[in-house]
Every structure is written in C-alpha cells, then in structure tokens.
C-alpha positions as CSV (number, residue, x, y, z in Angstrom):
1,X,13.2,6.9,-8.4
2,X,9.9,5.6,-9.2
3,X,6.9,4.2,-7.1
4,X,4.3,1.9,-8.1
5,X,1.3,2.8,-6.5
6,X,-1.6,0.6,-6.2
7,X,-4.6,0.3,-4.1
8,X,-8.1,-1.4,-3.8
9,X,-11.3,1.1,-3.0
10,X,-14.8,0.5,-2.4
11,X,-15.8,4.2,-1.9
12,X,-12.7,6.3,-3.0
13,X,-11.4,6.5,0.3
14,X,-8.5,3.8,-0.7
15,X,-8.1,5.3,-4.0
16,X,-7.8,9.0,-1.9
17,X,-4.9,7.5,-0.3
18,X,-2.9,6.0,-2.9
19,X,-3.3,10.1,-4.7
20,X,-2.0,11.1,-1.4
21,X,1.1,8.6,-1.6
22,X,1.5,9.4,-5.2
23,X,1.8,12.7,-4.1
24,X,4.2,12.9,-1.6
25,X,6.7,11.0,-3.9
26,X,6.2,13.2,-6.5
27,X,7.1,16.0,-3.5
28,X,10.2,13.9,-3.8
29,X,11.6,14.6,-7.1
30,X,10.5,10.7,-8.0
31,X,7.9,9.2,-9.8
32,X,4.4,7.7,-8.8
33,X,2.2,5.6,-11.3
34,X,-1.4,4.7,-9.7
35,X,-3.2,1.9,-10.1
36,X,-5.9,-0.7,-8.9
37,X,-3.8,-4.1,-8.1
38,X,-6.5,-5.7,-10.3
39,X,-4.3,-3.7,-13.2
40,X,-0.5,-4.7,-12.0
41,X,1.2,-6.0,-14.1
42,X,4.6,-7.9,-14.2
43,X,6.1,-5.2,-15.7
44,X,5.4,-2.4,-13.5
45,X,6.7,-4.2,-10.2
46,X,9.7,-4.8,-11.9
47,X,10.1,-0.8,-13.2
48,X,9.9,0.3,-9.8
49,X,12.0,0.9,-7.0
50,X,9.1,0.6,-4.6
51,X,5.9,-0.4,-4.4
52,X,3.2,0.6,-2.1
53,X,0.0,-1.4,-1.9
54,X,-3.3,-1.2,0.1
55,X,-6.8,-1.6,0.8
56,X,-9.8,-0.7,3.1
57,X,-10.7,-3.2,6.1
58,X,-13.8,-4.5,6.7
59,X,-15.3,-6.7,9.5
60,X,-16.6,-5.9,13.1
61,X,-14.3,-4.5,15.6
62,X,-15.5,-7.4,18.4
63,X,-14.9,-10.3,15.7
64,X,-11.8,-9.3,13.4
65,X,-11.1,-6.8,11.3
66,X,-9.5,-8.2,7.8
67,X,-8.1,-6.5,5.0
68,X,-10.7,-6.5,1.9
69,X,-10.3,-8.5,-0.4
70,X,-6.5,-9.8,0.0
71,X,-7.5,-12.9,-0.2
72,X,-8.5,-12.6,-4.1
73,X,-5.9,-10.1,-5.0
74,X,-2.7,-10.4,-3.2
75,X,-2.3,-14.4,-4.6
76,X,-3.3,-12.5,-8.2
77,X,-0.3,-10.2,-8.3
78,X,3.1,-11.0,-10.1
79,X,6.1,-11.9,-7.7
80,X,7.1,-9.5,-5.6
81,X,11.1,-10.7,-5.4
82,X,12.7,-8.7,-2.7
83,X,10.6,-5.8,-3.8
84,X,10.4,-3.1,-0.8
85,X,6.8,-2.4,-0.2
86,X,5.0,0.0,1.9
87,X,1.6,-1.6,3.2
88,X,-1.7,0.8,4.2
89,X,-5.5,0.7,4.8
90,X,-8.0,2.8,5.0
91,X,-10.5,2.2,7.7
92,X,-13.6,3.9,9.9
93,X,-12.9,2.7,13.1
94,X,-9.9,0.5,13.9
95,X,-7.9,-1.5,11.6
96,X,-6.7,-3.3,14.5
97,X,-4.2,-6.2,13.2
98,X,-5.3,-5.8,9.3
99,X,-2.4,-4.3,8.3
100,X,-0.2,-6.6,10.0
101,X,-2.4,-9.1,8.0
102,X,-1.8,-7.7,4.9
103,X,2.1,-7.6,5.4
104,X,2.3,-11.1,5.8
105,X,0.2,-11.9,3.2
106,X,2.6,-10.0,1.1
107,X,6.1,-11.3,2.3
108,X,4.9,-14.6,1.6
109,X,4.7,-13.4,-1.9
110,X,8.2,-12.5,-1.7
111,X,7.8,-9.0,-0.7
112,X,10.2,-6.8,1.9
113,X,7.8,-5.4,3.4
114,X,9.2,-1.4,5.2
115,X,6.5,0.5,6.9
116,X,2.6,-0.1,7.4
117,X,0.1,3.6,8.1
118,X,-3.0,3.3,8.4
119,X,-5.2,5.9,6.6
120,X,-8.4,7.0,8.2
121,X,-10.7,7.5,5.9
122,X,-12.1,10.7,6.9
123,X,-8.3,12.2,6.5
124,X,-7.0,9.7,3.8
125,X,-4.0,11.8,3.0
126,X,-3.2,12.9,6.5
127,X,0.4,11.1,7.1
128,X,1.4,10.4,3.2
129,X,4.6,12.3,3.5
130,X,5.6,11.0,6.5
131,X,5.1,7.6,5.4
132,X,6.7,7.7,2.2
133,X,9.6,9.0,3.3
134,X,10.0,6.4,5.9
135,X,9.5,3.5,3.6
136,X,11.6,4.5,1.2
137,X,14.4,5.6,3.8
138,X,14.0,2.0,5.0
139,X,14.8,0.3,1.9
140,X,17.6,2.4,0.6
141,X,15.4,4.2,-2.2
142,X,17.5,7.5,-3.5
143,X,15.2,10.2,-3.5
C-alpha cells in the first residue's frame, strides 16, 4: 500500500502533521511519500492508493475560518479521479467548518473524500493513527 502525503505549512505545524500521517502508515507495513501539494505531481496521485492532503486555517473565529490557501492550490493539483483522500488542518483555535471546506473543494476535483481530523497545532501528531487507519479502512485500502 502506499500513501501520498501532502500538506501546506506556514510554521511547520502542517508539515508536523503530514510526518505524523506518514508515520502511522509506515506503522502499517505501507508506504508514505511527503510532500508540499505545490510539488504533486500527476504521477504520484496516480502511484498511490490514498492520498491525504491538508493545510492550516486561518481567519477569525467570529467571521469564518477558511482553509489556507485552497483556493490557489487545490484548482493547481492533477485530477483526483475517484482517488480516496483523507482531508486535515492544523489550527490554534477552532477550525470550525474548514475542513468541511476543504473536502468539498476536493470532491469537486474528483476526489472520494473518507475521513477529515483536525490537528491542533500544539499536538500535531496527536490522532495520526487513528485517522489513518480509519481512512484507509473506509476506502478499502489493504494494509
């Protein structure tokens, strides 16, 4: 089995979290490449059995809280045909509905999306296994 890995950071906290992911899949006799999405290419959506893809949130609790970036990145990535994807943030606060905006962003790409976590970014690993195995359980992935 292998995972593709990718994330968006700021201040490491995103990139923490991907490690974290990578890790627990490589707990799971499979294995995890880890990159930014600016770096995805084609190829490495179609190598993998599952993807997982994420960023931090930004934006004020009282007026929205959005998913950084997406906007730029998730229209750059390859097609995601049918791909299952695991979706996750980091964030301070509260992501609030971010990563349920980031999930749509990416099934309109043509991704299956099969578990969201939300990382805080004080424990960015904390809930990687639990995750992983979830989203991969959910679409079927051999481990």
């Amino acid at each position: 089995m292998k995972a593709m890995i990718a994330y968006e950071s700021l201040t490491g906290h995103t990139r923490q979290a991907a490690e974290a992911i990578a890790s627990a899949v490589r707990e799971l006799g499979g294995e995890a490449v880890v990159k930014p999405v600016a770096e995805i290419r084609d190829s490495d959506i179609q190598e993998a059995d599952a993807l997982f893809l994420g960023t931090w949130v930004h934006g004020l609790i009282f007026f929205g809280v959005r998913p950084a970036g997406a906007m730029t990145w998730v229209p750059a990535l390859p097609p995601l045909a049918g791909k299952p994807v695991g979706v996750y943030c980091t964030y301070a606060f509260n992501p609030r509905g971010a990563l349920r905006a980031l999930s749509a962003m990416l099934e309109a790409r043509g991704a299956v999306v099969k578990g969201e976590h939300a990382f805080h970014r004080a424990r960015p690993g904390e809930g990687a296994a639990l995750f992983v195995g979830s989203v991969l359980e959910a679409a079927g992935v051999p481990v």
